[in-house]
C-alpha positions as CSV (number, residue, x, y, z in Angstrom):
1,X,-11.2,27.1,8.1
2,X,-9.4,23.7,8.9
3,X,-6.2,23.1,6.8
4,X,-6.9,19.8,4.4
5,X,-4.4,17.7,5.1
6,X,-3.1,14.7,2.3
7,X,-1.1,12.1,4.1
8,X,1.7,9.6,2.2
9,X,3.0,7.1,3.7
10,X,6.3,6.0,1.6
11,X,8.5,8.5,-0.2
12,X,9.5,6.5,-3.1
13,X,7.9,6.6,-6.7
14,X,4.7,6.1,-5.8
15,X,4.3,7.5,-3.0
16,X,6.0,10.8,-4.5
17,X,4.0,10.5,-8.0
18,X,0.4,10.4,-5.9
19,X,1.6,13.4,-3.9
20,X,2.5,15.2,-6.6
21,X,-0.6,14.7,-7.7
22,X,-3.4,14.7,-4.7
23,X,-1.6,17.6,-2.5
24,X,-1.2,20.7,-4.8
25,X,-3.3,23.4,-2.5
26,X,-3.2,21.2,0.5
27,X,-0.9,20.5,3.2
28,X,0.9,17.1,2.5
29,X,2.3,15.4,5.4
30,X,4.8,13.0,4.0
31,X,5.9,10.0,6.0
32,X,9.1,7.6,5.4
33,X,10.9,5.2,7.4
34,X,14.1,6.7,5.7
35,X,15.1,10.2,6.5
36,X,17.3,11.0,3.6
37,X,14.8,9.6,0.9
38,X,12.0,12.0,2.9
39,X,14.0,14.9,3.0
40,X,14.7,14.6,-0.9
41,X,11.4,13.9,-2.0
42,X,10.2,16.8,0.5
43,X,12.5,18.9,-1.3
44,X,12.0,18.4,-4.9
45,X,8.2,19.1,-3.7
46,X,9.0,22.1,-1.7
47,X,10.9,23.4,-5.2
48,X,7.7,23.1,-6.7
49,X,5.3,25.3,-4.4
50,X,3.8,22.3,-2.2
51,X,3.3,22.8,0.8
52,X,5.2,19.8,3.1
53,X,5.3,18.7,6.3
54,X,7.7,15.6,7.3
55,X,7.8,12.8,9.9
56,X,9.5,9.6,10.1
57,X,7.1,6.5,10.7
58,X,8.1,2.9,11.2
59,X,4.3,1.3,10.1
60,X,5.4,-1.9,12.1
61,X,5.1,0.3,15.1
62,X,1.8,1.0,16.7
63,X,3.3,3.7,18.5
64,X,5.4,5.6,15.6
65,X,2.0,5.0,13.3
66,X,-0.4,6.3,16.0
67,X,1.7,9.5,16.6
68,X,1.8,10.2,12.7
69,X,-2.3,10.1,12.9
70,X,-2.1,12.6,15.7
71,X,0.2,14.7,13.9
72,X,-1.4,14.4,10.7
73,X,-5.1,15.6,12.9
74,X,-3.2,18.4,14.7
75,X,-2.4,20.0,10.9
76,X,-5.7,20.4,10.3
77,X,-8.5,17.7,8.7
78,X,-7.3,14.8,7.1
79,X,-9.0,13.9,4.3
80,X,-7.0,11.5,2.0
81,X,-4.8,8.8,3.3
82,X,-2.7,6.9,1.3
83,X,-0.2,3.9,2.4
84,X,2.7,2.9,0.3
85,X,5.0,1.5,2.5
86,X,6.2,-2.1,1.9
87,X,9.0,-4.2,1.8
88,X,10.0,-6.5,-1.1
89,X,10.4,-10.1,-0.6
90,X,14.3,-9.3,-2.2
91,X,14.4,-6.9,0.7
92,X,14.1,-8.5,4.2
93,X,13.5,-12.0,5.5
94,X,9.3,-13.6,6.1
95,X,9.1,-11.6,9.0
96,X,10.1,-8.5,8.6
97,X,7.8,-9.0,5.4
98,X,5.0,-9.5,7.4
99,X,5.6,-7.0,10.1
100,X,5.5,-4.1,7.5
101,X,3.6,-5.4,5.2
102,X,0.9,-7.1,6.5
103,X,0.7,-5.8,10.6
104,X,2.0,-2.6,9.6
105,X,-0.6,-2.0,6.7
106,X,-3.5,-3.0,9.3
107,X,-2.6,-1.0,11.8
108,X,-2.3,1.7,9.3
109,X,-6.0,1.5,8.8
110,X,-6.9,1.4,12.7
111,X,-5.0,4.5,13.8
112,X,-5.9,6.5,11.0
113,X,-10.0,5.6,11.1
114,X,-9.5,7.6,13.9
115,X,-8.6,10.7,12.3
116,X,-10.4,10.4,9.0
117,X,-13.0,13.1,8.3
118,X,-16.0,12.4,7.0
119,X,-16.0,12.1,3.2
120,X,-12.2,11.3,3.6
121,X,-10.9,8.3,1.7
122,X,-8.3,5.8,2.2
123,X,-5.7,4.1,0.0
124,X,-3.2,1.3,0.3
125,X,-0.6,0.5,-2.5
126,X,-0.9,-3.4,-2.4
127,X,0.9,-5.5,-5.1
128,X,-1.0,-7.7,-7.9
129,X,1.2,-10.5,-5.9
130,X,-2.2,-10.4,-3.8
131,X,-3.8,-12.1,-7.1
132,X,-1.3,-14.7,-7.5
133,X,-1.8,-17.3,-4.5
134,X,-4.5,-20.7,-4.4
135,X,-7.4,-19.3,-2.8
136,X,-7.0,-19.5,1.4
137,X,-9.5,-21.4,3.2
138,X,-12.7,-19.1,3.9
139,X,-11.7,-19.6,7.5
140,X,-8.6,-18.1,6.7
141,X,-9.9,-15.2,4.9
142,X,-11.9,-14.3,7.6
143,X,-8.8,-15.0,10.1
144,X,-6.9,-12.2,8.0
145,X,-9.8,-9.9,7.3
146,X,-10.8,-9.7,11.2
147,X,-8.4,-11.0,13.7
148,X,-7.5,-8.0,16.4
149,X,-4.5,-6.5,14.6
150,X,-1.9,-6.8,17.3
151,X,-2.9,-10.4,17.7
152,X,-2.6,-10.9,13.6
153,X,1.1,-12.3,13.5
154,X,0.1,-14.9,16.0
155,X,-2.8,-16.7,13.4
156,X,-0.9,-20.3,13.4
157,X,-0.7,-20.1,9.4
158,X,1.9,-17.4,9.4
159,X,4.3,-19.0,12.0
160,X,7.7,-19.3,11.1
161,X,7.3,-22.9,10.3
162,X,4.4,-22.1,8.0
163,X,5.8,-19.3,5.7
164,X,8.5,-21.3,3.4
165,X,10.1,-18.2,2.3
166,X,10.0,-13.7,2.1
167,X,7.8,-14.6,-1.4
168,X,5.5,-16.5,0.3
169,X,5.0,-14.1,3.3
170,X,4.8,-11.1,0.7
171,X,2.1,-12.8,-0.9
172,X,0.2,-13.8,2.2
173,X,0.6,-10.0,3.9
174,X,-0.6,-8.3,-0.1
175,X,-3.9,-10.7,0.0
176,X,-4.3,-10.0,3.8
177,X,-4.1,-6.3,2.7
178,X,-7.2,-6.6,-0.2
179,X,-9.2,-8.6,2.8
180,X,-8.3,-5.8,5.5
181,X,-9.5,-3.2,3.0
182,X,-12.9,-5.0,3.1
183,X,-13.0,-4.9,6.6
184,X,-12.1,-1.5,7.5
185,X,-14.3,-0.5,4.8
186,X,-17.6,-1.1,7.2
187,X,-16.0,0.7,10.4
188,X,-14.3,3.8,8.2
189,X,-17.8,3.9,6.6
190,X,-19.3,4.7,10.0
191,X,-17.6,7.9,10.0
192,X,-18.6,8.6,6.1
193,X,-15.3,7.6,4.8
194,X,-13.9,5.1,1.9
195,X,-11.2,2.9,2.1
196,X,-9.5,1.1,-0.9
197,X,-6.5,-1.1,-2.0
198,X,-4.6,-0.8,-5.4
199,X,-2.3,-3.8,-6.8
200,X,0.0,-2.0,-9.1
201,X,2.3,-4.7,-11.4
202,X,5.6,-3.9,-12.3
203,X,6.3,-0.2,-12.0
204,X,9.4,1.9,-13.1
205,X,10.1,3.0,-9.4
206,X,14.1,1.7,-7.9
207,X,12.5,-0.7,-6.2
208,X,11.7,-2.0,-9.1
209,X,14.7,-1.8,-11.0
210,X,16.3,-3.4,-7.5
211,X,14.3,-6.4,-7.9
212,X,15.0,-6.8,-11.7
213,X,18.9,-6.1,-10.9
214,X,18.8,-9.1,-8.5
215,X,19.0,-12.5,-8.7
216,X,15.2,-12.9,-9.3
217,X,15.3,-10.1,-12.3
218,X,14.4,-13.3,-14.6
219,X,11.1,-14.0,-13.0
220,X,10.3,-10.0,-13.7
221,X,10.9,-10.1,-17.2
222,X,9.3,-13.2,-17.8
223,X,5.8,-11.5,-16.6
224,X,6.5,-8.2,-18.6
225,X,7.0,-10.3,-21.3
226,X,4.0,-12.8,-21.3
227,X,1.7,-10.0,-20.3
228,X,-0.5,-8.5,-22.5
229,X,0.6,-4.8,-22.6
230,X,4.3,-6.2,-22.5
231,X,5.7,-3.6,-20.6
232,X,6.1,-1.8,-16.7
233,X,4.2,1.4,-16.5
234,X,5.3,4.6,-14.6
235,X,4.4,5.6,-11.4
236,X,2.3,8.7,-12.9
237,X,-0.1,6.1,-14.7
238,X,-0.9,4.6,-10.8
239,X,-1.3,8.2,-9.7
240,X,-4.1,8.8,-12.2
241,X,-5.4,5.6,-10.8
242,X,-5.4,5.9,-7.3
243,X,-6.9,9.4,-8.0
244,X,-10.1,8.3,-9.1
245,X,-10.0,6.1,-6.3
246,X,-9.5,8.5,-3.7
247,X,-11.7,11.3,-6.1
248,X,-15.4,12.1,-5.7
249,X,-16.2,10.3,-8.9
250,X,-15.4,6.9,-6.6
251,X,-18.0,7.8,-3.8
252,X,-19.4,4.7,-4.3
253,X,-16.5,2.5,-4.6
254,X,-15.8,1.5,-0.5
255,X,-13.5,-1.7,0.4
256,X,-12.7,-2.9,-3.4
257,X,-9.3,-3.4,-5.0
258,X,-7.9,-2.1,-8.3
259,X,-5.7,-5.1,-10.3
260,X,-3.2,-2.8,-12.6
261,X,-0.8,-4.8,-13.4
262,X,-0.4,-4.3,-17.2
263,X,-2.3,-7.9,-17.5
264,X,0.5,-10.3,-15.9
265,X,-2.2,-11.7,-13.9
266,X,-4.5,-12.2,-16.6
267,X,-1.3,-14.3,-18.0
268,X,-0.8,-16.3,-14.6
269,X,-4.2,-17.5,-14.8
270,X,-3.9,-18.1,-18.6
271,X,-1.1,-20.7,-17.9
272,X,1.9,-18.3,-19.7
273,X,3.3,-17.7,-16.2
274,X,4.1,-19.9,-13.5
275,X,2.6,-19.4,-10.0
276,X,6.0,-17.8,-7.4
277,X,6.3,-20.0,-4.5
Protein backbone atom coordinates (compact mmCIF):
# COMPACT_ATOMS: atom_id res chain seq x y z
CA UNK A 1 0.00 0.00 0.00
CA UNK A 2 1.00 3.58 -1.32
CA UNK A 3 2.36 5.98 1.41
CA UNK A 4 -0.28 9.06 1.83
CA UNK A 5 1.51 11.80 1.35
CA UNK A 6 0.37 15.59 2.91
CA UNK A 7 2.27 18.40 1.10
CA UNK A 8 2.85 22.13 2.81
CA UNK A 9 4.07 24.59 1.06
CA UNK A 10 5.32 27.46 3.60
CA UNK A 11 6.88 26.63 6.96
CA UNK A 12 5.68 29.44 8.95
CA UNK A 13 2.64 29.52 11.32
CA UNK A 14 0.31 28.39 9.12
CA UNK A 15 1.84 26.31 7.24
CA UNK A 16 3.30 24.49 10.44
CA UNK A 17 -0.22 24.71 12.43
CA UNK A 18 -2.09 22.81 9.32
CA UNK A 19 0.68 20.21 9.36
CA UNK A 20 0.51 19.71 12.69
CA UNK A 21 -2.67 18.99 12.16
CA UNK A 22 -3.46 17.15 8.58
CA UNK A 23 -0.07 14.81 8.64
CA UNK A 24 -0.08 12.85 11.94
CA UNK A 25 0.03 9.01 10.34
CA UNK A 26 1.05 10.33 7.01
CA UNK A 27 4.16 11.31 5.39
CA UNK A 28 4.42 15.17 5.28
CA UNK A 29 6.55 16.62 2.74
CA UNK A 30 7.29 20.09 3.89
CA UNK A 31 8.40 22.77 1.38
CA UNK A 32 10.03 26.39 2.21
CA UNK A 33 11.90 28.77 0.21
CA UNK A 34 14.07 29.26 3.48
CA UNK A 35 16.18 26.42 4.71
CA UNK A 36 16.74 27.31 8.22
CA UNK A 37 12.89 28.11 8.90
CA UNK A 38 12.33 24.36 7.13
CA UNK A 39 14.77 22.65 9.04
CA UNK A 40 13.20 24.09 12.44
CA UNK A 41 9.82 23.55 11.77
CA UNK A 42 10.85 19.88 10.42
CA UNK A 43 12.42 19.44 13.65
CA UNK A 44 9.95 20.54 16.19
CA UNK A 45 7.67 18.02 14.03
CA UNK A 46 10.12 15.29 13.94
CA UNK A 47 10.25 15.78 18.10
CA UNK A 48 6.80 15.05 18.00
CA UNK A 49 6.61 11.53 16.06
CA UNK A 50 5.76 12.97 12.39
CA UNK A 51 6.99 11.67 9.89
CA UNK A 52 8.90 14.55 7.51
CA UNK A 53 10.31 14.82 4.45
CA UNK A 54 12.05 18.33 3.36
CA UNK A 55 12.70 20.26 0.07
CA UNK A 56 13.32 23.73 -0.77
CA UNK A 57 10.87 25.31 -3.40
CA UNK A 58 10.97 28.68 -4.89
CA UNK A 59 6.90 28.79 -6.13
CA UNK A 60 7.98 31.56 -8.63
CA UNK A 61 9.83 28.79 -10.35
CA UNK A 62 8.09 26.44 -12.66
CA UNK A 63 10.99 24.27 -12.48
CA UNK A 64 11.75 24.21 -8.46
CA UNK A 65 7.64 23.82 -8.20
CA UNK A 66 7.42 21.02 -10.81
CA UNK A 67 10.25 19.01 -9.17
CA UNK A 68 8.53 19.34 -5.61
CA UNK A 69 5.24 17.61 -7.40
CA UNK A 70 7.51 14.85 -8.68
CA UNK A 71 9.09 14.38 -5.41
CA UNK A 72 5.99 14.69 -3.54
CA UNK A 73 4.41 11.55 -6.32
CA UNK A 74 7.69 9.55 -5.89
CA UNK A 75 6.77 9.33 -1.79
CA UNK A 76 3.85 7.70 -2.43
CA UNK A 77 0.05 9.24 -3.30
CA UNK A 78 -0.58 12.61 -2.62
CA UNK A 79 -3.66 13.37 -1.36
CA UNK A 80 -3.83 16.85 0.37
CA UNK A 81 -2.09 19.90 -0.95
CA UNK A 82 -1.83 22.84 0.72
CA UNK A 83 -0.04 26.25 -0.46
CA UNK A 84 0.97 28.92 2.02
CA UNK A 85 3.63 30.60 0.50
CA UNK A 86 3.29 34.37 0.04
CA UNK A 87 5.00 37.44 0.38
CA UNK A 88 3.68 40.57 2.17
CA UNK A 89 3.30 43.74 0.48
CA UNK A 90 5.89 45.15 3.63
CA UNK A 91 8.10 42.35 2.26
CA UNK A 92 9.23 42.89 -1.44
CA UNK A 93 8.51 45.32 -4.17
CA UNK A 94 4.97 44.78 -6.92
CA UNK A 95 6.82 42.29 -8.59
CA UNK A 96 8.25 40.13 -6.56
CA UNK A 97 4.63 40.35 -5.08
CA UNK A 98 3.22 39.16 -8.02
CA UNK A 99 5.75 36.55 -9.03
CA UNK A 100 5.12 34.60 -5.73
CA UNK A 101 2.04 35.44 -5.04
CA UNK A 102 0.03 35.50 -7.87
CA UNK A 103 2.29 33.27 -10.86
CA UNK A 104 3.69 31.26 -8.23
CA UNK A 105 0.24 30.30 -6.56
CA UNK A 106 -1.04 29.31 -10.20
CA UNK A 107 1.53 27.41 -11.16
CA UNK A 108 1.15 25.78 -7.85
CA UNK A 109 -2.12 24.42 -8.98
CA UNK A 110 -0.95 23.26 -12.55
CA UNK A 111 1.98 21.12 -11.51
CA UNK A 112 0.38 19.67 -8.72
CA UNK A 113 -3.19 18.62 -10.76
CA UNK A 114 -0.74 16.45 -12.02
CA UNK A 115 -0.02 14.45 -9.12
CA UNK A 116 -3.27 14.75 -7.18
CA UNK A 117 -5.00 11.42 -6.53
CA UNK A 118 -8.36 11.06 -6.95
CA UNK A 119 -10.38 12.25 -3.87
CA UNK A 120 -7.27 14.48 -3.09
CA UNK A 121 -7.94 18.02 -2.23
CA UNK A 122 -6.24 21.24 -2.66
CA UNK A 123 -5.74 24.37 -0.47
CA UNK A 124 -4.24 27.76 -0.96
CA UNK A 125 -3.83 30.22 2.03
CA UNK A 126 -5.08 33.53 0.30
CA UNK A 127 -5.51 36.75 2.41
CA UNK A 128 -9.09 38.47 3.06
CA UNK A 129 -6.99 41.44 1.12
CA UNK A 130 -8.69 39.31 -1.93
CA UNK A 131 -12.18 40.93 -0.49
CA UNK A 132 -10.98 44.36 -0.22
CA UNK A 133 -10.55 45.69 -3.97
CA UNK A 134 -13.57 47.49 -6.47
CA UNK A 135 -14.78 44.72 -8.43
CA UNK A 136 -12.35 44.04 -11.80
CA UNK A 137 -13.95 44.23 -15.02
CA UNK A 138 -15.53 40.73 -15.92
CA UNK A 139 -13.07 40.78 -18.69
CA UNK A 140 -10.53 40.92 -16.21
CA UNK A 141 -11.69 38.25 -14.03
CA UNK A 142 -11.72 36.03 -16.68
CA UNK A 143 -8.12 37.36 -17.88
CA UNK A 144 -6.97 36.26 -14.22
CA UNK A 145 -9.01 33.15 -13.82
CA UNK A 146 -7.76 31.66 -17.37
CA UNK A 147 -4.94 33.27 -19.03
CA UNK A 148 -2.04 30.39 -19.69
CA UNK A 149 -0.04 30.74 -16.41
CA UNK A 150 3.39 31.49 -17.74
CA UNK A 151 1.76 34.14 -19.96
CA UNK A 152 -0.25 35.65 -16.66
CA UNK A 153 2.39 38.45 -15.67
CA UNK A 154 2.21 39.80 -19.24
CA UNK A 155 -2.02 40.73 -18.92
CA UNK A 156 -1.42 44.69 -19.65
CA UNK A 157 -3.28 45.49 -16.20
CA UNK A 158 -0.36 44.20 -14.04
CA UNK A 159 2.50 46.10 -15.95
CA UNK A 160 4.70 47.94 -14.01
CA UNK A 161 3.07 51.13 -14.97
CA UNK A 162 -0.32 49.69 -13.88
CA UNK A 163 0.37 48.41 -10.32
CA UNK A 164 0.87 51.84 -8.19
CA UNK A 165 2.43 50.05 -5.35
CA UNK A 166 3.41 46.08 -3.39
CA UNK A 167 -0.40 46.76 -1.74
CA UNK A 168 -1.90 47.00 -4.83
CA UNK A 169 -0.08 44.05 -6.47
CA UNK A 170 -0.85 41.96 -3.22
CA UNK A 171 -4.29 42.71 -3.59
CA UNK A 172 -4.49 41.99 -7.32
CA UNK A 173 -2.35 38.41 -6.98
CA UNK A 174 -4.89 37.40 -3.54
CA UNK A 175 -8.16 38.04 -5.80
CA UNK A 176 -6.39 36.33 -8.87
CA UNK A 177 -5.84 33.50 -6.38
CA UNK A 178 -9.86 33.09 -5.30
CA UNK A 179 -10.50 33.24 -9.38
CA UNK A 180 -7.70 30.57 -10.08
CA UNK A 181 -9.24 28.40 -7.43
CA UNK A 182 -12.45 28.53 -9.55
CA UNK A 183 -10.67 27.51 -12.50
CA UNK A 184 -8.60 24.73 -11.43
CA UNK A 185 -11.56 23.58 -9.67
CA UNK A 186 -13.13 22.18 -13.21
CA UNK A 187 -9.72 20.54 -14.45
CA UNK A 188 -8.58 19.03 -10.77
CA UNK A 189 -12.31 17.80 -10.74
CA UNK A 190 -11.51 15.68 -13.81
CA UNK A 191 -9.28 13.63 -11.89
CA UNK A 192 -11.96 13.42 -8.71
CA UNK A 193 -10.19 16.02 -6.80
CA UNK A 194 -11.20 19.52 -4.86
CA UNK A 195 -9.45 22.58 -4.86
CA UNK A 196 -10.11 25.54 -2.44
CA UNK A 197 -8.77 28.99 -1.26
CA UNK A 198 -8.91 30.32 2.43
CA UNK A 199 -8.54 34.24 3.22
CA UNK A 200 -7.37 34.23 6.75
CA UNK A 201 -7.36 38.10 8.46
CA UNK A 202 -4.89 38.97 10.77
CA UNK A 203 -3.24 36.04 12.34
CA UNK A 204 -0.70 35.76 15.24
CA UNK A 205 2.03 34.25 12.96
CA UNK A 206 5.72 36.67 12.74
CA UNK A 207 4.65 37.70 9.67
CA UNK A 208 2.16 39.23 11.28
CA UNK A 209 3.74 40.71 14.08
CA UNK A 210 6.37 42.01 11.15
CA UNK A 211 3.77 43.89 9.53
CA UNK A 212 2.22 45.39 12.78
CA UNK A 213 6.04 46.29 13.95
CA UNK A 214 6.38 48.26 10.62
CA UNK A 215 5.51 51.41 9.51
CA UNK A 216 1.98 50.28 8.38
CA UNK A 217 1.35 48.60 12.01
CA UNK A 218 -1.44 51.44 12.29
CA UNK A 219 -3.50 50.32 9.42
CA UNK A 220 -3.48 46.68 11.30
CA UNK A 221 -4.81 47.81 14.32
CA UNK A 222 -7.22 49.99 13.00
CA UNK A 223 -9.01 46.71 11.33
CA UNK A 224 -8.60 44.59 14.53
CA UNK A 225 -10.13 47.28 16.19
CA UNK A 226 -13.21 48.16 13.97
CA UNK A 227 -13.86 44.45 13.44
CA UNK A 228 -16.41 42.74 14.91
CA UNK A 229 -14.52 39.98 17.01
CA UNK A 230 -11.84 42.79 17.83
CA UNK A 231 -9.02 40.67 17.77
CA UNK A 232 -6.21 38.41 15.49
CA UNK A 233 -6.83 34.71 15.82
CA UNK A 234 -4.13 31.94 16.05
CA UNK A 235 -2.94 29.93 13.41
CA UNK A 236 -4.64 26.70 15.08
CA UNK A 237 -8.15 28.40 14.63
CA UNK A 238 -7.25 28.38 10.49
CA UNK A 239 -6.05 24.86 10.85
CA UNK A 240 -9.43 23.74 12.11
CA UNK A 241 -10.68 25.62 9.13
CA UNK A 242 -8.76 24.53 6.43
CA UNK A 243 -9.44 20.99 7.84
CA UNK A 244 -12.86 20.82 7.01
CA UNK A 245 -11.92 22.17 3.86
CA UNK A 246 -9.58 19.70 2.90
CA UNK A 247 -11.85 16.80 5.11
CA UNK A 248 -14.49 14.46 3.67
CA UNK A 249 -17.24 16.46 5.26
CA UNK A 250 -16.33 19.21 2.33
CA UNK A 251 -16.76 16.70 -0.70
CA UNK A 252 -18.98 18.95 -2.00
CA UNK A 253 -17.36 22.16 -1.56
CA UNK A 254 -14.91 22.38 -5.03
CA UNK A 255 -13.49 25.98 -6.23
CA UNK A 256 -15.07 28.23 -3.29
CA UNK A 257 -13.23 30.53 -0.79
CA UNK A 258 -13.41 30.71 2.97
CA UNK A 259 -13.45 34.67 4.23
CA UNK A 260 -11.99 34.33 8.05
CA UNK A 261 -10.98 37.28 8.89
CA UNK A 262 -12.46 37.84 12.34
CA UNK A 263 -15.10 40.30 10.41
CA UNK A 264 -12.65 43.20 9.21
CA UNK A 265 -14.22 42.80 5.89
CA UNK A 266 -17.59 42.91 7.01
CA UNK A 267 -16.28 46.46 8.61
CA UNK A 268 -14.65 47.58 5.11
CA UNK A 269 -17.82 47.31 3.54
CA UNK A 270 -19.70 48.80 6.54
CA UNK A 271 -17.72 52.07 6.03
CA UNK A 272 -15.61 51.70 9.59
CA UNK A 273 -12.52 50.94 7.52
CA UNK A 274 -11.01 52.62 4.65
CA UNK A 275 -10.30 50.76 1.41
CA UNK A 276 -5.83 50.17 1.23
CA UNK A 277 -4.60 51.58 -1.94
Amino acid sequence: MKSEIVVVIGAGGIGLAIARRQSFGKTLLLADFNDQALQAAADILRRASYTVETRLVDVSSRVSVRALANAAAALGSVVQVVNTAGVSPNMAPADRVLAVDLYGSAVVFEEFERVISPGGAGLIISSMAAHMMPAFTPEQDYALAFTPTDELLGLPFLSADAVPNSMVAYMIAKRANNLRVQAAAVTWGERGARVNSMSPGIIATPLAQHELDSPIGDGYRAMIAASPTKRIASPDEIAIAAAYLLGADAGFVTGSDLLIDGGVIAAMRAGKLPTPS
